[in-house]
N, C-alpha and C positions, 0 to 999 in steps of 0.2 A: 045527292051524295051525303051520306051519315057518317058521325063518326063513331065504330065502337057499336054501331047497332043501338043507337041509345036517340035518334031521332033528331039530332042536333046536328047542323051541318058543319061537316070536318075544318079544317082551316085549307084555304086553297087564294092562290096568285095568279091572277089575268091581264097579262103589262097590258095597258093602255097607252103606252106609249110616255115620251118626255114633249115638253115646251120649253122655249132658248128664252132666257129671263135676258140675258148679256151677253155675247160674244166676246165679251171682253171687260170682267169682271177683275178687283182688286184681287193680286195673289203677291203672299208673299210667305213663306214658312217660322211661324214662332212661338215655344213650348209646341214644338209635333205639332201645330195645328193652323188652322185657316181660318183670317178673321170673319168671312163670312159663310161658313158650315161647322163653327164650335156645335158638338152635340148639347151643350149646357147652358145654350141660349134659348129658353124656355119662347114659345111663340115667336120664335123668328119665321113660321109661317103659320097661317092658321085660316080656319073659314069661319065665315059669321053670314047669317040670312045672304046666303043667295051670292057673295064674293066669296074667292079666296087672296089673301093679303099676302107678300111675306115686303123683306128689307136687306139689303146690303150695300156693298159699299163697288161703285164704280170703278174704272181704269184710272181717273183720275182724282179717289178717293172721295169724290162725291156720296153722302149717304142717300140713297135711292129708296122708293118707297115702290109697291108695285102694285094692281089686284086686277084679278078678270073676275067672271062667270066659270064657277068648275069646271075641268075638262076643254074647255074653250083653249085656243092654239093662243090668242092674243093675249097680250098685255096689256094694261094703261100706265107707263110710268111716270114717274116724277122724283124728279130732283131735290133735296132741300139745300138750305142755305148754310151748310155745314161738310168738310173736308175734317178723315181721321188725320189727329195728329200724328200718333208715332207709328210704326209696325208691328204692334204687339197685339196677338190673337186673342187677347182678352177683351179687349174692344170692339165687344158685339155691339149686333142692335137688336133689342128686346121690346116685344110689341103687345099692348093688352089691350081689352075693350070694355069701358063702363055702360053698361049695359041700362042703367039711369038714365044717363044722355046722347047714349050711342055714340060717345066720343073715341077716338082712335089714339090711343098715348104711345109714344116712344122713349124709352131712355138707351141713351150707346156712350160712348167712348169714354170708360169708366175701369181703369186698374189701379186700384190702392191710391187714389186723388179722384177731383172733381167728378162732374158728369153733365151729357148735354137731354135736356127732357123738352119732347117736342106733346103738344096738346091739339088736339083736332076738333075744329066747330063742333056743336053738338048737332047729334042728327046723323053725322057725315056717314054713319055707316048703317044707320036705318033704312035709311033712305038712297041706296047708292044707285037709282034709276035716274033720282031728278039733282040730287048732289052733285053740283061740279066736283070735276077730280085736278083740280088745279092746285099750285104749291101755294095760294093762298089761304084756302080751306083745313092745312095744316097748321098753321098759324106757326110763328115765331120759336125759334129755339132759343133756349136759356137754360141757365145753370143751376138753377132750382125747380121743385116742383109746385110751381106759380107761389112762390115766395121761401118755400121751405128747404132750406141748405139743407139738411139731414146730416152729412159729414163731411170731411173733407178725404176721407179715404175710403171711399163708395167702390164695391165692386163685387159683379155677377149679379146684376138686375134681375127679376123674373116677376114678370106681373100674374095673378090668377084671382080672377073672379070670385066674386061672394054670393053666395046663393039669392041675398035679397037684390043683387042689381049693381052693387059698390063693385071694388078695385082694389086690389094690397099689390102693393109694392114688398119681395123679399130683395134684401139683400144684404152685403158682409160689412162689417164697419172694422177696419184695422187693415192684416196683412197676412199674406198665407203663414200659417204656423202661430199666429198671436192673433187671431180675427174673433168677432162675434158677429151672430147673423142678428138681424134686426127687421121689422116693419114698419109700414108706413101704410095708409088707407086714404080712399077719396070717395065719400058719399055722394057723389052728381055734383057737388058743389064748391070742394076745397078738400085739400091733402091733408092729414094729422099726423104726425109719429106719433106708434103707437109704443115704441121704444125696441132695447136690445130684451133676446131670450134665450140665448147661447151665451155660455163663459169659456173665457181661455184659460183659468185660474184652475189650481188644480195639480198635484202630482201624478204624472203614470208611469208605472216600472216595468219595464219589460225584461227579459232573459241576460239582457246586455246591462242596462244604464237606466237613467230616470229624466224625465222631462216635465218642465213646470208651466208649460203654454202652448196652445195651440189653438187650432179653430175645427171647429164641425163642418165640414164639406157636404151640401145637400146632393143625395141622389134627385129632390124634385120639392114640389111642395105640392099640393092638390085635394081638392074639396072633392068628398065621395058624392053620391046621392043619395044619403041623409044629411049631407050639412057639415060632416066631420071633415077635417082638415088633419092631412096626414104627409110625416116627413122621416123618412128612411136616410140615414148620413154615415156619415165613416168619420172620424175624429184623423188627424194629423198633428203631427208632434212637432214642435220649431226643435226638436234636441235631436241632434243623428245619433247620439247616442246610445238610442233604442233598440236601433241595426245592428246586425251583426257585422254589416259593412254598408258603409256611406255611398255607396251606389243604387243603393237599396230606396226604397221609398217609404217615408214614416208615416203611410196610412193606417190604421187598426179600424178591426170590429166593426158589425154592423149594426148601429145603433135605430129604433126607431121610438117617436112619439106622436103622438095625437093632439088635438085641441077641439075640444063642443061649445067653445064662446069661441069662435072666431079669430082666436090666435092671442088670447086673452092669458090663459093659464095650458099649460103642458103634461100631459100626461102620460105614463110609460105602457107597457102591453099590459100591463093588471089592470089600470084605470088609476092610478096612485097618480095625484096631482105631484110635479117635481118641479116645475119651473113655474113661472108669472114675467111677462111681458112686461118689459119697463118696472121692474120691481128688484128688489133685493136678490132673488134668489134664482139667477140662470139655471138651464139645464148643463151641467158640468160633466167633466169627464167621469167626475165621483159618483153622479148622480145613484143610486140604485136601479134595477128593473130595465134600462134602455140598452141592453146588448142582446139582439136577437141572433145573433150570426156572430159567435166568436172567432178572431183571426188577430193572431199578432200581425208583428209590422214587417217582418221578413219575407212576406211573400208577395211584394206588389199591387198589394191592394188597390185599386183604382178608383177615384173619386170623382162624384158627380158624375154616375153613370144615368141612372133610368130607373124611372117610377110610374108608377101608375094603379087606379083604383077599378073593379073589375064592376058587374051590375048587382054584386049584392055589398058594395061599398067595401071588398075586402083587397087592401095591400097588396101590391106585387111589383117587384124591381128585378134588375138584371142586374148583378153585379161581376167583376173579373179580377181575376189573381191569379197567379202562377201555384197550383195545385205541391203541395210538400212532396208527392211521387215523383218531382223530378227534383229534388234535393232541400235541404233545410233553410240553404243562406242565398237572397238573388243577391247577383252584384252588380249588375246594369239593369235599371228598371226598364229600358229603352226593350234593348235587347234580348235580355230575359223574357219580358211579355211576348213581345216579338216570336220567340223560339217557344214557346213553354204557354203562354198565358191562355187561362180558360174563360170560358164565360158562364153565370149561373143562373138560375130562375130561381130566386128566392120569392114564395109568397106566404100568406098566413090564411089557412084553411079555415074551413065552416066550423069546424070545432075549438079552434082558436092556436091551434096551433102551428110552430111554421117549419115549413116544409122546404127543399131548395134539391136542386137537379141541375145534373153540369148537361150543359148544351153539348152533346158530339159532332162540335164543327168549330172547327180550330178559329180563334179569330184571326192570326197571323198577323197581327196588329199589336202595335201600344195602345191603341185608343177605343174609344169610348163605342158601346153597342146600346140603343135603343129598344125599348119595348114597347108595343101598340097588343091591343086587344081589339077582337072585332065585336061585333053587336051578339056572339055566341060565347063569349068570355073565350074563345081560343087566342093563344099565346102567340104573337110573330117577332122576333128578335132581328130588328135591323143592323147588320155587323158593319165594322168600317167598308168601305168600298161599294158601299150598298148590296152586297149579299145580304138576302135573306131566308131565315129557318122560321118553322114553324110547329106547336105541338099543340094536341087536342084538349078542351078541358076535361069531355070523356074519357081521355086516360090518366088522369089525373099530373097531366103536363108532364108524361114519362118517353110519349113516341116523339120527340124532335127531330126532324128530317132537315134538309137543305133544299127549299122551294126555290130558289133564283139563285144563280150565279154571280149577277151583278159585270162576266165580263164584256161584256157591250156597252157597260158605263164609262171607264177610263178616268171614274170615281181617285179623287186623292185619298180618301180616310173617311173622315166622319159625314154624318149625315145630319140633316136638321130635319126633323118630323112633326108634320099637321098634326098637332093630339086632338084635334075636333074633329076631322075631316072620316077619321074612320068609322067613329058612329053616325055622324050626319050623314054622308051619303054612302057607307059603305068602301070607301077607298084610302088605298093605304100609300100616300102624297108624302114624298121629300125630297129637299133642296141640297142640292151636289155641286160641287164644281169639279171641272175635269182636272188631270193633273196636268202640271207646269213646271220649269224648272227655275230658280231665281226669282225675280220678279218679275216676268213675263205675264200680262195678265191671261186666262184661258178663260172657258166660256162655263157660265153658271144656267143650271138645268132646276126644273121641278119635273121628277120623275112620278108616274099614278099607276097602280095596279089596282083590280078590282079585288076586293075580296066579298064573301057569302054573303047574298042580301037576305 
């Protein structure tokens, strides 16, 4: 099957069916969401040689660690020696792999205070034939990473790999509305901060009022395949007085930058260096050049959606907001998105410009939609509930359809997605739990369709 006559094969979904991670999995409802299927917990599943891993949090809040052989019905689980504190769905667990040592890291339960970082033997994921899978081999949880406090107001971890084999740690230092994002690195051997590179400092004025702090919300962060490290965000305001009503949501604009030293210095779509890591000069609201997608704050912008780099290293994210054709001012961001909210394919073309198309499939949701590419650069957008749409990149990501329903999930909302899993072995893999009501725990799924080998 082609798509468009151009020899490339269309985008297309083949379920493969689901696998029961827990019958009876932590549930409880806060900020709209689930602390084990936030869309914005970067590697909460993922595949590496030959396992697929992912992590959440048990009935009895135990944080659980999981991996088979892809496609395989079975699990290996394991327990660690940690229980989430509070019920707040910020308190993911975020999973990366330094590829130096084949060691397997964790960091979770982490909103604006501490965090717990778990370090795994080296090897353990090289080698996961002759590697015992025991809770020994993950070794000991602690509140630094193997000595480095970083902050005391740590939140929204996401680990992602360095082209040479290392490990960065992103993540936010402060508080929603007053935050800066910041790094940290592990060469095989020991962790560094590499400091903060986002400011909250800064005036922005909107139609309404003016606000003097805020933080950059990442849609993602991720190294192409040349090396470039690329981060697409939305700024949020701590001042409501940017809304035209306080029901409203003080997202704005979609900002993006770049890095070719490794998250060293920042640069905007021209190439204009505008920030330095652990330096003087964050990338600020003021910055020049980094709004590629203008949007005030009245229309719901949503943050920390979805990113992703295609096979010629070029940008592309999903972002959602309630569209001005159904009026100028939202007043319930809940609701609003809910009745109104769209979803968009923003990417940046081969000629450097960027380009963005509303998906024609309502999300009927507040929350957060996913993007995966397969190994033909075609576009699949995982919606709340696991509904999925899909467009060609032969038509220049214009035909958008609705490939799967998603109703034989019983999906609550968002989804957590393999971002490795679809070019490794072609399959498009994520972690769901059903809905529930209260604190009743329900049962947590990893769902697999095939897509175009």
């Amino acid at each position: 099957m082609t798509a468009s006559g151009s020899g490339l094969a269309a985008p297309r979904l083949t379920p493969l069916g689901r696998t029961l991670l827990d019958p009876r999995a932590l549930y409880f409802v806060s900020y709209d969401g689930l602390v084990n299927t936030n869309a914005f917990q970067k590697n909460g599943l993922f595949t590496y040689r030959g396992r697929q891993y992912t992590a959440w949090y048990s009935a009895d809040r135990s944080a659980t660690v999981a991996r088979r052989a892809p496609g395989a019905d079975h699990w290996s689980t394991l327990a660690l020696d940690h229980r989430l504190k509070s019920d707040d769905s910020h308190n993911v667990i975020s999973m990366g792999v330094s590829r130096a040592d084949g060691r397997l890291h964790l960091v979770m339960d982490a909103h604006s205070d501490g965090f717990c970082y778990v370090k795994s033997v080296a090897g353990l994921l090289d080698r996961p034939e002759s590697m015992p899978w025991t809770p020994s081999v993950l070794g000991a949880v602690r509140t630094t990473l193997d000595g480095l406090a970083l902050t005391s107001r740590f939140t929204y971890p996401q680990f992602v790999a360095t082209p040479e084999g290392g490990l960065q740690l992103s993540y936010r230092v402060g508080i929603s509305g007053d935050g800066r994002n910041a790094l940290a690195e592990y060469d095989g051997s020991r962790w560094t901060a590499l400091g903060e590179w986002s400011g909250s400092a800064g005036t922005y004025t909107s139609a309404h009022g003016s606000s003097t702090a805020r933080n950059m919300y990442l849609h993602g962060i991720d190294y192409d395949v040349h090396g470039r490290l690329h981060a697409l965000f939305t700024w949020r305001e701590q001042n409501a007085s940017v809304l035209c009503d306080e029901g409203g949501l003080t997202n704005h604009d979609t900002g993006y930058v770049h890095s070719t030293d490794r998250g060293r210095t920042w640069r905007n779509d021209a190439g204009a260096v505008v920030g330095t890591t652990g330096g003087p000069n964050p990338v600020a609201v003021t910055t020049p050049g980094l709004v590629v997608d203008p949007l005030g704050p009245d229309q719901c912008l949503m943050n920390q959606e979805s990113q992703t780099t295609d096979s010629a290293g070029l940008p592309h994210a999903i972002i959602s907001y309630v569209p001005g054709r159904f009026g100028p001012c939202t007043t319930d961001y809940v609701a609003d998105r809910i009745a109104h909210g769209r979803a968009f394919h923003l990417r940046k073309s081969p000629s450097g410009t960027w380009r963005k198309t509303e998906i024609p499939v309502a999300p009927n949701s507040s929350q957060r939609t996913r993007l995966v590419l397969d190994r033909y650069d075609n576009a699949y957008a995982v919606f709340p509930y696991g509904r999925i749409a899909g467009a060609s990149k032969a038509s220049g990501y214009t035909d958008w359809t609705l490939l799967y329903d998603g109703g034989d999930l019983n999906a609550f909302g968002e989804v957590v997605i393999d971002e490795t899993r679809a070019g490794a072995d072609a399959v498009l893999s994520f972690l769901y739990q059903e809905k529930s009501t209260g604190t009743t725990p329900s049962p947590l799924f990893v769902a697999d369709f095939a897509l175009p080998a």
